[in-house]
C-alpha positions as CSV (number, residue, x, y, z in Angstrom):
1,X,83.1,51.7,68.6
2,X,80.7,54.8,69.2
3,X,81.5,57.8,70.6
4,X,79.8,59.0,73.9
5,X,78.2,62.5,74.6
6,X,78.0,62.9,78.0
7,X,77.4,66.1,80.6
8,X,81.4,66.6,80.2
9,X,81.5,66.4,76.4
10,X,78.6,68.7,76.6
11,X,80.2,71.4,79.2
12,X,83.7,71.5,77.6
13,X,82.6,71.2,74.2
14,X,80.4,74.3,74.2
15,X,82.3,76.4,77.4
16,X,85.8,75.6,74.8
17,X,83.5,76.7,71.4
18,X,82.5,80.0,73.5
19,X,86.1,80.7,74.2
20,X,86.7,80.3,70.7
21,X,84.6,82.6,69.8
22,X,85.5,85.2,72.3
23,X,89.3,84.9,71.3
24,X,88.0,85.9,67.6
25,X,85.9,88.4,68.7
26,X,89.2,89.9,70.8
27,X,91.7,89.1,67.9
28,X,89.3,91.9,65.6
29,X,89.8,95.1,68.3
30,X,92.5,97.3,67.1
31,X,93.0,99.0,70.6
32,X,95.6,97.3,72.7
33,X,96.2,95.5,69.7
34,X,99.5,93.6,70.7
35,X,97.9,92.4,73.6
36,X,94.8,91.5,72.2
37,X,96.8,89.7,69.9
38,X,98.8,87.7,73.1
39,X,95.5,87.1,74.4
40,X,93.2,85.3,71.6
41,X,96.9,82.9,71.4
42,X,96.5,81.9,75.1
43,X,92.9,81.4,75.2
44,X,93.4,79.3,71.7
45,X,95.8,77.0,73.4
46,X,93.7,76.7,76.4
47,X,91.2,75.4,74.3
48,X,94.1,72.9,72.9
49,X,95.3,72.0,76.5
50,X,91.3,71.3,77.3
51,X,90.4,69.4,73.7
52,X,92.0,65.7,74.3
53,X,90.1,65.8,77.3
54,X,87.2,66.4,75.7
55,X,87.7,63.9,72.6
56,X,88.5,61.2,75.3
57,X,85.7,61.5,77.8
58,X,83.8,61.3,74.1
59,X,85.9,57.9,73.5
60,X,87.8,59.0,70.7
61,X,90.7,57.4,71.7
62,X,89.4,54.1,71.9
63,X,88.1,54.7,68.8
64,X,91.3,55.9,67.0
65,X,93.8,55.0,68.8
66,X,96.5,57.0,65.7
67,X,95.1,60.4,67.8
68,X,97.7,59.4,70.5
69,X,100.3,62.4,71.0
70,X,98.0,64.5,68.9
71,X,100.2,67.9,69.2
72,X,96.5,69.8,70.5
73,X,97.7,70.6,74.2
74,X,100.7,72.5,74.4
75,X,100.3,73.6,78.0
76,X,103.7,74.9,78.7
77,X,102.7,77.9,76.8
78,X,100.4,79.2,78.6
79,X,102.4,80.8,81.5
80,X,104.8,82.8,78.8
81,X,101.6,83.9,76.6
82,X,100.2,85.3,79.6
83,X,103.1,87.2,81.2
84,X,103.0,88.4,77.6
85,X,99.6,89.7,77.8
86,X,99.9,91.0,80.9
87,X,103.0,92.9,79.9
88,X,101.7,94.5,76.3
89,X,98.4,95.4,78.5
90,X,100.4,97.4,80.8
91,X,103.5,98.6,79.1
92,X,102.5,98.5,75.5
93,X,105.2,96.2,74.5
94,X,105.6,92.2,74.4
95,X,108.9,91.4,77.1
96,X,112.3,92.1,75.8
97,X,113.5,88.1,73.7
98,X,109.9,87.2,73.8
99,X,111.1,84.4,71.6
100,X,113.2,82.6,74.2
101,X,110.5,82.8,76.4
102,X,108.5,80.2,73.8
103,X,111.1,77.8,73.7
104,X,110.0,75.2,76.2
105,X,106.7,75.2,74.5
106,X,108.0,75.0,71.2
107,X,110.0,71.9,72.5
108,X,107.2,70.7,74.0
109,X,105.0,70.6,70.5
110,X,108.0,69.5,68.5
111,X,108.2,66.5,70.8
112,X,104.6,65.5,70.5
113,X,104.6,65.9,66.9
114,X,107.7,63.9,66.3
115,X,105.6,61.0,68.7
116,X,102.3,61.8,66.7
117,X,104.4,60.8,63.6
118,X,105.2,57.5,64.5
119,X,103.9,54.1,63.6
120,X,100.8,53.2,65.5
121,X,102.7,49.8,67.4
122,X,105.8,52.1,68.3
123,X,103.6,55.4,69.2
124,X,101.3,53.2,71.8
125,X,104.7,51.6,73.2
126,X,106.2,54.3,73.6
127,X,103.1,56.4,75.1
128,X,102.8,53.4,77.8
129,X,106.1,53.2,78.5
130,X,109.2,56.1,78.3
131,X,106.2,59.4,78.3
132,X,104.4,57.7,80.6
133,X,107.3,57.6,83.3
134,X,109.8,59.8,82.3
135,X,108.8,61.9,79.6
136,X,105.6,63.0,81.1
137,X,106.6,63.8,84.3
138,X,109.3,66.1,83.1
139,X,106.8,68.2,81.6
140,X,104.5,68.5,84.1
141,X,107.0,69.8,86.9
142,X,108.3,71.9,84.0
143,X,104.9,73.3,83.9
144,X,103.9,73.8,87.9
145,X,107.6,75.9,88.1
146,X,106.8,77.8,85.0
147,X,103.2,78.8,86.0
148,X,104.6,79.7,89.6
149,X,107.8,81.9,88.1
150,X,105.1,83.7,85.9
151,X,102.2,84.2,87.8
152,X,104.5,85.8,90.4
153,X,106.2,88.2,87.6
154,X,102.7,89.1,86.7
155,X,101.5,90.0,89.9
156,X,104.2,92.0,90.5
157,X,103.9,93.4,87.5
158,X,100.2,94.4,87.9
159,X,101.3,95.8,91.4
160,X,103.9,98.0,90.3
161,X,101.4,99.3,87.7
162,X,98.3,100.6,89.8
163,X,101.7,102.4,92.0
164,X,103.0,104.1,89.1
165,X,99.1,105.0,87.7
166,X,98.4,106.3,91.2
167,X,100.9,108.7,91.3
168,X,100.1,109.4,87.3
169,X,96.6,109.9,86.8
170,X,93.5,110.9,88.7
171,X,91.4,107.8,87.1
172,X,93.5,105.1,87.7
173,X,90.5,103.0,89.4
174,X,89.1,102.2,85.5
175,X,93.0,100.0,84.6
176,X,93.0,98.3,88.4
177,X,92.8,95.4,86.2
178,X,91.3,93.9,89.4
179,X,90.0,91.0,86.8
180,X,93.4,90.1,85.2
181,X,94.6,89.2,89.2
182,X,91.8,87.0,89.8
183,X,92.7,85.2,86.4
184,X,95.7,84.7,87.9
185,X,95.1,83.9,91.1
186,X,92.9,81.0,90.0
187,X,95.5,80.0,88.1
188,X,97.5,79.7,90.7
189,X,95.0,77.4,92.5
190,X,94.7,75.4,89.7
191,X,98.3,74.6,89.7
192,X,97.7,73.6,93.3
193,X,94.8,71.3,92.3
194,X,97.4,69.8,89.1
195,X,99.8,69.4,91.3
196,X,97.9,67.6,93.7
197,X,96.4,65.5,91.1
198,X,100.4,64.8,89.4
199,X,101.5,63.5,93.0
200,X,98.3,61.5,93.0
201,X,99.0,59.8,89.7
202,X,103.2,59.1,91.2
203,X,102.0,58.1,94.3
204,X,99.4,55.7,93.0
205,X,100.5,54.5,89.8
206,X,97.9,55.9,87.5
207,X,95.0,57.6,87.8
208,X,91.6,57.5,85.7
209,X,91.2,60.9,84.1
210,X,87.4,60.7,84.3
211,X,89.1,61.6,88.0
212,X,90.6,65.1,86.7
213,X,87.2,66.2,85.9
214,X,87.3,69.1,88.2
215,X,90.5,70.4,87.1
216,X,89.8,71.1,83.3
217,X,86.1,72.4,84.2
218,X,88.1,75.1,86.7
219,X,90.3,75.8,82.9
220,X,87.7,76.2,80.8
221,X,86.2,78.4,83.4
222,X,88.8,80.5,83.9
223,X,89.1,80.5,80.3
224,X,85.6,82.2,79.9
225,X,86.2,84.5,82.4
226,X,89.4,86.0,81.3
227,X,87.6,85.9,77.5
228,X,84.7,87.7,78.4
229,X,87.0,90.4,80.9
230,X,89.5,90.7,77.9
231,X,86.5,91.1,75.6
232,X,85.1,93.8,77.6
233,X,88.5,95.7,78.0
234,X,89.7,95.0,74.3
235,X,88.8,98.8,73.4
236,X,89.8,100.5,76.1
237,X,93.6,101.3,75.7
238,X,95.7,100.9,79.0
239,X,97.9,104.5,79.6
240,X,101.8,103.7,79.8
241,X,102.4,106.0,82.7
242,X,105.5,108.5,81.7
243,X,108.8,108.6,83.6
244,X,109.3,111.7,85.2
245,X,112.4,113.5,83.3
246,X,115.4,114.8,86.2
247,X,115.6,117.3,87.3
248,X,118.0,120.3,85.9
249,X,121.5,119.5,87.6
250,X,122.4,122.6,89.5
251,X,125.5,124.7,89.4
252,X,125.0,125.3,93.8
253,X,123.8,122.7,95.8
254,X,120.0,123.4,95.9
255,X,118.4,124.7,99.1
256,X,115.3,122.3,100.1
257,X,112.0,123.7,99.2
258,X,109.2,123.7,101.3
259,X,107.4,121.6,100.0
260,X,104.0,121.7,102.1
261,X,104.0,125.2,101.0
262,X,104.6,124.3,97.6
263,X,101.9,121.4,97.3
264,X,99.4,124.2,99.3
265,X,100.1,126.5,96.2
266,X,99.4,124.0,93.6
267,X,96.3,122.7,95.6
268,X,95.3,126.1,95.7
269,X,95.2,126.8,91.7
270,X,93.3,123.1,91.3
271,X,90.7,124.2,93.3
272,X,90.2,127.4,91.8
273,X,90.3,126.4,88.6
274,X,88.1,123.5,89.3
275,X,90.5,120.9,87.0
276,X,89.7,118.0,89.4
277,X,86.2,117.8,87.5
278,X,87.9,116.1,84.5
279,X,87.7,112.6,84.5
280,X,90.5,112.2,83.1
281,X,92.8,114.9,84.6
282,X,96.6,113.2,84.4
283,X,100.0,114.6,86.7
284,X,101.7,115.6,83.0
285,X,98.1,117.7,81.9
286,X,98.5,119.2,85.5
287,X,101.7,119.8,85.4
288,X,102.1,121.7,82.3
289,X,98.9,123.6,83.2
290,X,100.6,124.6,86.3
291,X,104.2,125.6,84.4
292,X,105.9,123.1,86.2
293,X,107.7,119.4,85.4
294,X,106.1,116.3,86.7
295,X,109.1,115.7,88.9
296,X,108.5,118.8,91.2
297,X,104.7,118.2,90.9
298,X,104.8,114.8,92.0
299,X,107.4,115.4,95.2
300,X,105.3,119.0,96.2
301,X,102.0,116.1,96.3
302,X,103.7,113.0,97.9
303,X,106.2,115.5,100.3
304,X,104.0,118.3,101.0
305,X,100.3,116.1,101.2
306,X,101.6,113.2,101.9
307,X,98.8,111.0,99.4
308,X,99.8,109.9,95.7
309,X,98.3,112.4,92.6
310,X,95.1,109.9,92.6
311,X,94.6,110.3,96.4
312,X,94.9,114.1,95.8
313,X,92.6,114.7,93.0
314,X,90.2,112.3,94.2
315,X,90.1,114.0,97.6
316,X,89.3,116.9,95.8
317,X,86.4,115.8,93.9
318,X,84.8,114.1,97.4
319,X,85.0,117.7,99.2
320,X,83.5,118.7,96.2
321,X,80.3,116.1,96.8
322,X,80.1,116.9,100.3
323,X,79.9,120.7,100.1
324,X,76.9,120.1,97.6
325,X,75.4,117.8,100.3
326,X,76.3,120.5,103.3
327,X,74.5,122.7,100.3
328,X,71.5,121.2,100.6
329,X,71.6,119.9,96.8
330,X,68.7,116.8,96.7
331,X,70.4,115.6,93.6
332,X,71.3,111.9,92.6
333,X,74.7,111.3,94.6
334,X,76.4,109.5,91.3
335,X,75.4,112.6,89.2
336,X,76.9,114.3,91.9
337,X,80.1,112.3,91.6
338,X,80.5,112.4,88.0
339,X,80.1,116.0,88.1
340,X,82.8,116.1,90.6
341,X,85.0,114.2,88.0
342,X,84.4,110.6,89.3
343,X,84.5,108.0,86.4
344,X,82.9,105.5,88.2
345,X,80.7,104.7,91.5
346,X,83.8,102.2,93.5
347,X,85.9,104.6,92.8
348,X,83.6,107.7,94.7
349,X,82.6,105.7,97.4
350,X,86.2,104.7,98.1
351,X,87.4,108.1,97.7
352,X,84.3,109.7,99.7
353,X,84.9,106.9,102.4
354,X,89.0,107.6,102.7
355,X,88.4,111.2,103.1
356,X,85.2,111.7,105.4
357,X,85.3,108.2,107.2
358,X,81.7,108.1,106.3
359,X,79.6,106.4,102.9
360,X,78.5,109.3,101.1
361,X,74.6,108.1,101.6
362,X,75.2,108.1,105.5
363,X,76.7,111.5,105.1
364,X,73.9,113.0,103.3
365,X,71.6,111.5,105.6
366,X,73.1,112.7,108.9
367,X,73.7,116.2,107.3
368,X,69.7,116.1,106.9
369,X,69.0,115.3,109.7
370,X,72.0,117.3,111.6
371,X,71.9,114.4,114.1
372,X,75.7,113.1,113.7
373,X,79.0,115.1,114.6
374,X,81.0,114.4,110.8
375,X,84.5,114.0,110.7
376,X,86.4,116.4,109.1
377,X,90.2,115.5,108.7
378,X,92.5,117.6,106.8
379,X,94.4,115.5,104.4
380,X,97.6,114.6,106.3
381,X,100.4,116.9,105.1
382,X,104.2,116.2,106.5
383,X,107.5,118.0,105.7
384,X,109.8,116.2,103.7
């Protein structure tokens, strides 16, 4: 029997090679190492999860029927090795028992391995029969709970991270890791479409997996995407924002401060200073500049301004645009913004927009013309 080449051997052959390559080119960076490292595994055994697809649209299992139960797609591991990722990205560690957390997929290739071993008669009997219905099945409801149970810890875990950067450093915009969410949340979609396509194969008995088509074009294109996103960010090494250290217990019960008048002090001293012009200008840089702890810093902004330490600074840095503007400076408005300290356009414009209620192009061009009444709102401030 010959093998066939057609347009899906052709699409997931090369779209799982690129991957490949990609997870090599990720597993070399030195920065973020441990997650590099937790990345180049998942994308490897997306490939495997993809690859009897591929040999089998090719007709390599009609051809060699002994590849049955090949141990190639260990699926159940990709949930863990991505919650993995996703956790050395952000907190510069792998979880806490990492190792228990690879159990189920280390049962999972055991299993196929043992059945891979076999004799051809027995393996085929058994593949038709007890994996088929019972066997099979386990594993793939095992895999929609796992992939829901992690996504949702890695979402949240992504959440809490932009909330503690916010409050941390004045350029959290370049870690949003806006591209590791959509990863997921196309994961998430895909389990949808596998479990859609699992009842389907229940309902109906058996499905044709020339039929599943879609679902492991939508893997390997999620697999590119998160390759060529963790490519790009493999070098850039994600801050572990610091716990702020208590406060001295005193010996008399402390007497509130005011903390508007506080914050207005330390806003005060940033703007004379001009320290919101560095890029990367952090609450512990700030705070030591200012002899203070990070504790009292970060109350005097959220208490006495009422914004997070990225809100702040950022806010800064957009007054600092638009007085050039109300200047009459005719210079290019991202030079302007990286002057300001800005480390990137989305995050000027949304800074600009939050504190004017205007784009910074329609403000210059109403301050040209001096047809348009601005808004000017003072950054809320409220007593804690």
């Amino acid at each position: 029997m010959t093998l066939s080449f057609g347009w899906r051997v052709a699409i997931l052959g090369v779209a799982s090679l690129q991957t490949l390559l990609l997870a090599a080119a990720i597993a070399t960076q030195s920065p973020n190492g441990r997650a590099n490292r937790l990345l180049t595994a998942f994308l490897i055994v997306l490939v495997g999860v993809v690859a009897p697809y591929t040999l089998g649209y090719a007709g390599a299992y009609d051809a060699w029927r002994g590849l049955t139960f090949a141990p190639l797609a260990i699926p159940l591991a990709l949930p863990p090795l991505l919650y993995a990722y996703t956790h050395a990205l952000v907190r510069g560690r792998q979880p806490g028992r990492f190792g228990l957390h690879l159990g189920p997929p280390l049962i999972q290739f055991g299993y196929f391995l043992v059945c891979f071993a076999l004799p051809p008669d027995a393996k085929w009997d058994w593949y038709t029969g007890g994996h088929r219905h019972l066997v099979g099945p386990a594993f793939d409801l095992a895999l929609l709970v796992s992939l829901g149970l992690y996504a949702g810890s890695c979402l949240s875990l992504l959440a809490a991270y932009r909330r503690d950067l916010a409050e941390a450093r004045s350029d959290d915009d370049r870690f949003a890791t806006g591209w590791l969410v959509r990863v997921i949340v196309a994961l998430v979609a895909v389990l949808a479409l596998y479990a859609a396509f699992t009842l389907w194969d229940w309902l109906s008995g058996g499905i044709d997996f020339f039929q599943e088509t879609g679902l492991y074009l939508a893997l390997v294109a999620i697999g590119l995407y998160l390759g060529i996103e963790g490519w790009r960010h493999a070098t850039l090494r994600f801050p572990v924002p610091e716990a702020a250290p208590p406060d001295p217990v005193p010996a008399e019960p402390p007497v509130a401060p005011d903390w508007v008048a506080v914050a207005t002090g330390f806003d005060t001293r940033l703007r004379e200073a001009g320290w919101a012009s560095e890029p990367d200008l952090s609450l512990p840089v700030l705070a030591r500049r200012l002899a203070t702890n990070t504790g009292r810093l970060s109350r005097a902004i959220n208490l006495g301004l009422g914004v997070n330490f990225s809100a702040w600074i950022n806010g800064v840095r957009a007054e600092a645009v638009a007085s050039a503007l109300d200047g009459g400076s005719t210079g290019d408005l991202l030079t302007l913004a990286f002057d300001a300290g800005f480390s990137s356009k989305a995050s000027f414009n949304r800074a600009f927009q939050a504190r004017f209620g205007v784009a910074p192009s329609r403000y210059r061009r109403h301050v040209s013309h001096h047809d348009f009444p601005l808004p000017q709102p003072e950054m809320r401030r409220a007593a804690g």
